[in-house]
Biopython code that builds the backbone (N, CA, C, O; Angstrom):
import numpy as np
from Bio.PDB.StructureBuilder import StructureBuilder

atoms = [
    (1, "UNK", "N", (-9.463, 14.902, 49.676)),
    (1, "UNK", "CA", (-9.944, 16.284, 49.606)),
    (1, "UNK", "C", (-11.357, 16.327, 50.146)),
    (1, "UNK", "O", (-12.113, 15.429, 49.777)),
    (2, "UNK", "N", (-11.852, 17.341, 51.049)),
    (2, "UNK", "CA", (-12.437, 17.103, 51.481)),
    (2, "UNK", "C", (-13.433, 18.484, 50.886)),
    (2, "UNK", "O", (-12.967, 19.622, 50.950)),
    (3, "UNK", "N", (-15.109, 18.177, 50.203)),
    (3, "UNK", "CA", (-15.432, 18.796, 49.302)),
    (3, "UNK", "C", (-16.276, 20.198, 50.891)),
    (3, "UNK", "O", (-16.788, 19.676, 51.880)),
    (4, "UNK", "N", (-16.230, 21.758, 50.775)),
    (4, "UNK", "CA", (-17.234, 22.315, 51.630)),
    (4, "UNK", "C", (-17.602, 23.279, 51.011)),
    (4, "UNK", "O", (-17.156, 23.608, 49.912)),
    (5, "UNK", "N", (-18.593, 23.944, 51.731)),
    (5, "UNK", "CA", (-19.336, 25.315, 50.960)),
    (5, "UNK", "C", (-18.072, 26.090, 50.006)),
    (5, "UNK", "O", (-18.200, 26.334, 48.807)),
    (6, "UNK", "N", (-17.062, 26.352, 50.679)),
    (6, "UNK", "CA", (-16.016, 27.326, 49.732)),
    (6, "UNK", "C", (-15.978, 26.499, 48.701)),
    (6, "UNK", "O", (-16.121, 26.897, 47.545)),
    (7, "UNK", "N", (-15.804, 25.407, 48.983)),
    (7, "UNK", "CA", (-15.490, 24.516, 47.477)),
    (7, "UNK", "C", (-16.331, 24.531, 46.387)),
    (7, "UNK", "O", (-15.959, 24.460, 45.215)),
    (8, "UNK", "N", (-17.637, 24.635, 46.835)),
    (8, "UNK", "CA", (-19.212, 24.645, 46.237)),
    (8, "UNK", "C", (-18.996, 25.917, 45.427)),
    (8, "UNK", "O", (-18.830, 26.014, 44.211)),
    (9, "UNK", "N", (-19.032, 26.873, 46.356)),
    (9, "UNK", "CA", (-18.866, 28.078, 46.147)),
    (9, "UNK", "C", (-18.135, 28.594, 45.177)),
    (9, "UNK", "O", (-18.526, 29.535, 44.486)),
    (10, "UNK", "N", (-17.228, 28.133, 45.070)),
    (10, "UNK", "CA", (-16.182, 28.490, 43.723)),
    (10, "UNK", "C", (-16.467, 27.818, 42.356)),
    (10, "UNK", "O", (-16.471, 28.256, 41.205)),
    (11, "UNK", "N", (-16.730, 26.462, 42.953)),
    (11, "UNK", "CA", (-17.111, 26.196, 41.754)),
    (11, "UNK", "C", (-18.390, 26.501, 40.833)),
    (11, "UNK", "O", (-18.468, 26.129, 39.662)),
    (12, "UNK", "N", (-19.480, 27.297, 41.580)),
    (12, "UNK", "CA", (-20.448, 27.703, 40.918)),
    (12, "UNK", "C", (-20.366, 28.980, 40.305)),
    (12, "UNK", "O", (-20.926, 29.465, 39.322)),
    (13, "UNK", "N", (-19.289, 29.535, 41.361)),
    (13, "UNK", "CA", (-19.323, 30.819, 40.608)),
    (13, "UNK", "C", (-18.355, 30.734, 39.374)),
    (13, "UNK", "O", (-18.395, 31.559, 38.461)),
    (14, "UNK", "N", (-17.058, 29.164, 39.436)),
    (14, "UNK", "CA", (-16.370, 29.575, 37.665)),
    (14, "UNK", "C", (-17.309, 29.052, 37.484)),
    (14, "UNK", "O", (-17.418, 29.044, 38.711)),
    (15, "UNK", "N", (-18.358, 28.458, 37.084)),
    (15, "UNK", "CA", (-19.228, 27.339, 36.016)),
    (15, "UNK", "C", (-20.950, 28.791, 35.988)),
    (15, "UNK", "O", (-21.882, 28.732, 35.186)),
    (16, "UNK", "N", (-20.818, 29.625, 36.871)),
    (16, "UNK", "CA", (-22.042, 31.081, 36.500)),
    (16, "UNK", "C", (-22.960, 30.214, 36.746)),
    (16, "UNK", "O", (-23.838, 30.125, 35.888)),
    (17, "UNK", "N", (-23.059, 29.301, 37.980)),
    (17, "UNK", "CA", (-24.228, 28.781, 38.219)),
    (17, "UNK", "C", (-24.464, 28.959, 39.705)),
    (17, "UNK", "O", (-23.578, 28.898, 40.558)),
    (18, "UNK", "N", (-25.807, 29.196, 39.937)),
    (18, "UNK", "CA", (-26.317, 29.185, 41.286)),
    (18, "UNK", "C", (-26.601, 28.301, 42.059)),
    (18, "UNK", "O", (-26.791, 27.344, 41.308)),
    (19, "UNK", "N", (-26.803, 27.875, 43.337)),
    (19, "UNK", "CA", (-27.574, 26.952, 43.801)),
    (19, "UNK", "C", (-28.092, 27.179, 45.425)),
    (19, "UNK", "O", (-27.765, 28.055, 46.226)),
    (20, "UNK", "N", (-28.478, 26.707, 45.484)),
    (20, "UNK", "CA", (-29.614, 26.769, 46.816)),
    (20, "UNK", "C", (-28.961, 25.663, 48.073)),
    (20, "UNK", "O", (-28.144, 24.743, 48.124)),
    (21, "UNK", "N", (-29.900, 26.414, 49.030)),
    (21, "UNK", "CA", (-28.723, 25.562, 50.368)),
    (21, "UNK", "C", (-28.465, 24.366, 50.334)),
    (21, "UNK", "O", (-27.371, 23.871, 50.602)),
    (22, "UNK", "N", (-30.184, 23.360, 49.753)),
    (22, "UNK", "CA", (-30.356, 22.140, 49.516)),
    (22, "UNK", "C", (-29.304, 21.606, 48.139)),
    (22, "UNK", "O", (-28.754, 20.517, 47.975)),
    (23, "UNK", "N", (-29.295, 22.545, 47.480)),
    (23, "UNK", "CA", (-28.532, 21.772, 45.961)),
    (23, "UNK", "C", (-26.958, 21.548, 46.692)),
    (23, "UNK", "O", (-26.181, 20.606, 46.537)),
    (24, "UNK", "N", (-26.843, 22.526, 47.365)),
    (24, "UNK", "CA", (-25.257, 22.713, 47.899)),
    (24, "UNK", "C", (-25.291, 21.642, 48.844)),
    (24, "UNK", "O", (-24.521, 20.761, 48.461)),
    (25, "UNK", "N", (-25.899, 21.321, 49.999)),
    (25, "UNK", "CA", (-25.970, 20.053, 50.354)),
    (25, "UNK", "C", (-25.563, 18.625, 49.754)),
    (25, "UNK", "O", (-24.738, 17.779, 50.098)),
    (26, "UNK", "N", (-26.698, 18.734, 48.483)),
    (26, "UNK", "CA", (-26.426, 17.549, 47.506)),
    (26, "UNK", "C", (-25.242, 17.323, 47.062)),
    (26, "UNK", "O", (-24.724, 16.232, 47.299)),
    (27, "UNK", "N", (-24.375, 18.572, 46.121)),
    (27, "UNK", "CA", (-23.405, 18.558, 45.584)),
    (27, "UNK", "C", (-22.632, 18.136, 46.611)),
    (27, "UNK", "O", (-21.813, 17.259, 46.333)),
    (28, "UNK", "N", (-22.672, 18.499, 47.640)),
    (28, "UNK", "CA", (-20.881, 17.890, 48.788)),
    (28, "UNK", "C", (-21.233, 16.812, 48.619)),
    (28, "UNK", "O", (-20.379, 16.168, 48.009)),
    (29, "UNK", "N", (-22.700, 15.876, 49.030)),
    (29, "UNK", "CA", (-22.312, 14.738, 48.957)),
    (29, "UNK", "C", (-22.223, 13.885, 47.570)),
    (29, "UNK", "O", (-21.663, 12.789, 47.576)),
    (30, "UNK", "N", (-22.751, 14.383, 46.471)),
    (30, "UNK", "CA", (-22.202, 13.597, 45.330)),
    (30, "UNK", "C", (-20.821, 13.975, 45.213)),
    (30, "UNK", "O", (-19.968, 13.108, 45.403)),
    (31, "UNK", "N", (-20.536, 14.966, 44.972)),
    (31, "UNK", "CA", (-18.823, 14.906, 44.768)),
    (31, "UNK", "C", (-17.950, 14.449, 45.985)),
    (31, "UNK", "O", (-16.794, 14.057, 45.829)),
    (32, "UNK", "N", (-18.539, 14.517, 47.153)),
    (32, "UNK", "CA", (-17.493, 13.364, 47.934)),
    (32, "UNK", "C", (-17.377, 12.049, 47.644)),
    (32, "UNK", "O", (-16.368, 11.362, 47.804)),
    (33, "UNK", "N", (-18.988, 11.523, 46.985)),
    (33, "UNK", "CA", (-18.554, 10.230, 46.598)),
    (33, "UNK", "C", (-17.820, 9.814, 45.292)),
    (33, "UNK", "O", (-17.427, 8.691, 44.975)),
    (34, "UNK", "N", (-17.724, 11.065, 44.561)),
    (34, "UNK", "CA", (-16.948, 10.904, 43.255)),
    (34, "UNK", "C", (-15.560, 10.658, 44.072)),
    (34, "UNK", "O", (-14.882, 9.631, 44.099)),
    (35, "UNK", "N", (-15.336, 11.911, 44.738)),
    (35, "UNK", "CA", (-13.822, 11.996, 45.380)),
    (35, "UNK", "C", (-13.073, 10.135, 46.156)),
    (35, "UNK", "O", (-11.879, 9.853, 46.245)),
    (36, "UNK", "N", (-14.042, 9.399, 46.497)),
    (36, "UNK", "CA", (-14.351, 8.831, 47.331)),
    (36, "UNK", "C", (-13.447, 7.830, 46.124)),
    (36, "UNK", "O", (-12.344, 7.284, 46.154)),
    (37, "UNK", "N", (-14.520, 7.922, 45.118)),
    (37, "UNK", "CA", (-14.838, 6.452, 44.129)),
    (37, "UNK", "C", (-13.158, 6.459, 43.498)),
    (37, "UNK", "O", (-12.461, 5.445, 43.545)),
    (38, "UNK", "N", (-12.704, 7.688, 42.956)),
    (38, "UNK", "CA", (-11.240, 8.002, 42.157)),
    (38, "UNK", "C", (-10.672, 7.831, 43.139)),
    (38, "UNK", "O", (-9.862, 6.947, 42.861)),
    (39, "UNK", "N", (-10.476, 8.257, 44.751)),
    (39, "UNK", "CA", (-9.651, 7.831, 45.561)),
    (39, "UNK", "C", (-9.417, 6.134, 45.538)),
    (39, "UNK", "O", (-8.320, 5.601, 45.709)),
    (40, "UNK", "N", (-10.305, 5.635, 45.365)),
    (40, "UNK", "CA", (-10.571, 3.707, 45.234)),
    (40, "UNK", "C", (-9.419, 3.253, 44.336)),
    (40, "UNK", "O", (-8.433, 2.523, 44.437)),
    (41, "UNK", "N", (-10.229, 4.328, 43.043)),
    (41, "UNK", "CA", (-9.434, 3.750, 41.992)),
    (41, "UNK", "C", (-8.100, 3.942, 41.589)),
    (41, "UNK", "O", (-7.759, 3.714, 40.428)),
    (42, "UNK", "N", (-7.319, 4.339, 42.444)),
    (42, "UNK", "CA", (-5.744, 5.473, 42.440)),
    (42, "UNK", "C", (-5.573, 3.991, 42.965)),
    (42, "UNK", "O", (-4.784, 3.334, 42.286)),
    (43, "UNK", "N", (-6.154, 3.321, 44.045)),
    (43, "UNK", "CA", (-5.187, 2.105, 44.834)),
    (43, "UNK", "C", (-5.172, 0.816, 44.184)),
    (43, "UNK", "O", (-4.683, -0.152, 44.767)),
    (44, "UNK", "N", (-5.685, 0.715, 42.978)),
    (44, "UNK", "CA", (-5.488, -0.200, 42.124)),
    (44, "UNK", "C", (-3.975, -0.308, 41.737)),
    (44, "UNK", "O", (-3.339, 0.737, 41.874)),
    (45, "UNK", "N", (-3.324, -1.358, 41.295)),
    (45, "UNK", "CA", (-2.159, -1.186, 40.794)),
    (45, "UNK", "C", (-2.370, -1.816, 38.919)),
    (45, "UNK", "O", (-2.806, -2.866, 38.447)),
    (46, "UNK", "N", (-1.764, -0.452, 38.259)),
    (46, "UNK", "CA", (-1.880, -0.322, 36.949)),
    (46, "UNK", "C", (-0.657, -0.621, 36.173)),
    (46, "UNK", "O", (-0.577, -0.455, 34.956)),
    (47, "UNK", "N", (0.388, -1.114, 37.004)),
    (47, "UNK", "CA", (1.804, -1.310, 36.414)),
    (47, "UNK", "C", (1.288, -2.305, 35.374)),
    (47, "UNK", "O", (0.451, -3.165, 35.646)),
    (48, "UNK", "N", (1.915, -2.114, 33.990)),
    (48, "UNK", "CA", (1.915, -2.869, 32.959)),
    (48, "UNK", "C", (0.618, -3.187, 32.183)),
    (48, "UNK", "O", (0.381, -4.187, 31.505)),
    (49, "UNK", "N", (-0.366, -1.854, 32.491)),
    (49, "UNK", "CA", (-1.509, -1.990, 31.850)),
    (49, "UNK", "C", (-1.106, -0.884, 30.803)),
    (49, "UNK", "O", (-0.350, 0.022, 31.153)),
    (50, "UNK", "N", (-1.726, -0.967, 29.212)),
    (50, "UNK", "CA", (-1.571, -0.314, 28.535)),
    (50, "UNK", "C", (-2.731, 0.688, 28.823)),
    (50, "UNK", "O", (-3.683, 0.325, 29.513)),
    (51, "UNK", "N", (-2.646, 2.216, 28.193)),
    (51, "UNK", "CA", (-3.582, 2.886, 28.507)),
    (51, "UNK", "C", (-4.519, 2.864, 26.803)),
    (51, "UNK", "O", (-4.085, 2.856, 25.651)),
    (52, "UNK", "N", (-5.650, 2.861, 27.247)),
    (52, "UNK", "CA", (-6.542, 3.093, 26.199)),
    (52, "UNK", "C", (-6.528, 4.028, 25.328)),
    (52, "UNK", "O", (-6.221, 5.089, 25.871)),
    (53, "UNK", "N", (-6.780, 4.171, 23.851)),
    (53, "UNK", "CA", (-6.833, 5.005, 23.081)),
    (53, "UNK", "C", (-8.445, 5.110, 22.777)),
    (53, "UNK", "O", (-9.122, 6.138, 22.779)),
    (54, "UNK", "N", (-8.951, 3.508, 22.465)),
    (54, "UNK", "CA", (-10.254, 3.511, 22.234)),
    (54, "UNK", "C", (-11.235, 2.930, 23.063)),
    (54, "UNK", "O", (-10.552, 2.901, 24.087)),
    (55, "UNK", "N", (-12.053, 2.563, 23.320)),
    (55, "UNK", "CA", (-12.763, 1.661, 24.219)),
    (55, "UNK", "C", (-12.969, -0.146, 23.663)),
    (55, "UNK", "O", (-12.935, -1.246, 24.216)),
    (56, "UNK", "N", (-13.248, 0.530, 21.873)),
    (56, "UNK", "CA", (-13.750, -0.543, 21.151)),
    (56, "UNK", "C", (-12.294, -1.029, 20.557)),
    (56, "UNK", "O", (-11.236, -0.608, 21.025)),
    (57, "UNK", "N", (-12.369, -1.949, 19.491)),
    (57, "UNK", "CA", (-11.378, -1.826, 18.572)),
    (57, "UNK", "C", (-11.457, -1.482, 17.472)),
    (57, "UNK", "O", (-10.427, -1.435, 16.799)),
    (58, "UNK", "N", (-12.930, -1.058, 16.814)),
    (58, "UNK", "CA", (-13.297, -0.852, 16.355)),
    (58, "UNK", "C", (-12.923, 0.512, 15.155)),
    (58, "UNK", "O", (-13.706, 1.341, 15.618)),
    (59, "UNK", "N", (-12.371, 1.105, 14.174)),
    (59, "UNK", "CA", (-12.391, 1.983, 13.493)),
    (59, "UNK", "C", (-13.432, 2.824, 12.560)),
    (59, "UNK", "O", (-13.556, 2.156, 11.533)),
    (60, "UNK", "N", (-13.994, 3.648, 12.496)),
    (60, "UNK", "CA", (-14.311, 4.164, 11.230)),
    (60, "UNK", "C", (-15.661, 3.033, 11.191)),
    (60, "UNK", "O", (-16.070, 2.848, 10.045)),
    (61, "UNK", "N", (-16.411, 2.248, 12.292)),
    (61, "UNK", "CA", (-17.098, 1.541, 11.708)),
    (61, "UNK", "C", (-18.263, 2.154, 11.055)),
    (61, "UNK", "O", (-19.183, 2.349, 11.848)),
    (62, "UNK", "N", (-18.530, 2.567, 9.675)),
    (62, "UNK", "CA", (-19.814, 3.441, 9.255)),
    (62, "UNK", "C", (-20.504, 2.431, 8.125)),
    (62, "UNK", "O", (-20.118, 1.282, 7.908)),
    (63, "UNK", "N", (-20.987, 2.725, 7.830)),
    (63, "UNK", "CA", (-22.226, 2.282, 6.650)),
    (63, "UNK", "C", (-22.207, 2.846, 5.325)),
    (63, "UNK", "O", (-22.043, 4.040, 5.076)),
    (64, "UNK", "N", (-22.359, 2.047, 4.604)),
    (64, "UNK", "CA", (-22.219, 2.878, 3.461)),
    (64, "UNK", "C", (-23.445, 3.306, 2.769)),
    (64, "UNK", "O", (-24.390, 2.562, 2.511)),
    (65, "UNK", "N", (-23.338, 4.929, 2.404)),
    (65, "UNK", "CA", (-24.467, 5.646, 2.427)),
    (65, "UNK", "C", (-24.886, 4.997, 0.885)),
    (65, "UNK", "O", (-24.239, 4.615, -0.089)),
    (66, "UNK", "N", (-26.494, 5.108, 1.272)),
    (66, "UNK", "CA", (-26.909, 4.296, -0.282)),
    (66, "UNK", "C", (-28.481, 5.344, -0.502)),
    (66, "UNK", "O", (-29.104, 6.056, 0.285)),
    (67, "UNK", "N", (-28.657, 5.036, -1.782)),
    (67, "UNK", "CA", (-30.069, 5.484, -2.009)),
    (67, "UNK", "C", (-31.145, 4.806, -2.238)),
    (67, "UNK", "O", (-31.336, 3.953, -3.105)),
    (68, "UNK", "N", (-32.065, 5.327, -1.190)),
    (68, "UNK", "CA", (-33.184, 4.292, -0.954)),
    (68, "UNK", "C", (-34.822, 5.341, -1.619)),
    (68, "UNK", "O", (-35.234, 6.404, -1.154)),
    (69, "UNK", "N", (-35.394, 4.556, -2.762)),
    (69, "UNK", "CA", (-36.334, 5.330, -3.229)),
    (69, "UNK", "C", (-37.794, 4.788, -2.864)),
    (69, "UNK", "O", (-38.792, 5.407, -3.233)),
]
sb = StructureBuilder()
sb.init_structure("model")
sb.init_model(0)
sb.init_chain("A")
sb.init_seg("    ")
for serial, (resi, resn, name, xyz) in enumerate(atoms, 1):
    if name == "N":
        sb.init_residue(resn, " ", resi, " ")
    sb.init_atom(name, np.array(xyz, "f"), 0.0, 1.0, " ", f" {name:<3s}", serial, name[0])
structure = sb.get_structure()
């Protein structure tokens, strides 16, 4: 996909944000390289990888609240 002003364009106006010729500049090229980076990562092959629920394995790890005088 190839990111251009219409693209810019729409998306500022759903998100009610403005930007300037220079910001619009910027944005094509950061989001082409997003587009760029997820295109990379689509050509990985994921057969037989489980998908994540968590990052950690971690649960509920908290502390237990105490009183400190």
């Amino acid at each position: 996909m190839k990111i251009n002003d219409e693209t810019i364009d729409r998306i500022a106006k759903l998100s009610r944000l403005e930007f300037t010729p220079e910001e619009k500049a910027k944005l094509k090229v950061d989001m082409g390289n997003i587009l760029n980076l997820v295109d990379k990562l689509n050509e990985l092959d994921t057969n037989g990888v489980e998908p994540l629920i968590h990052i950690t394995e971690g649960y509920n790890v908290l502390r237990e609240d105490g009183v400190k005088v």
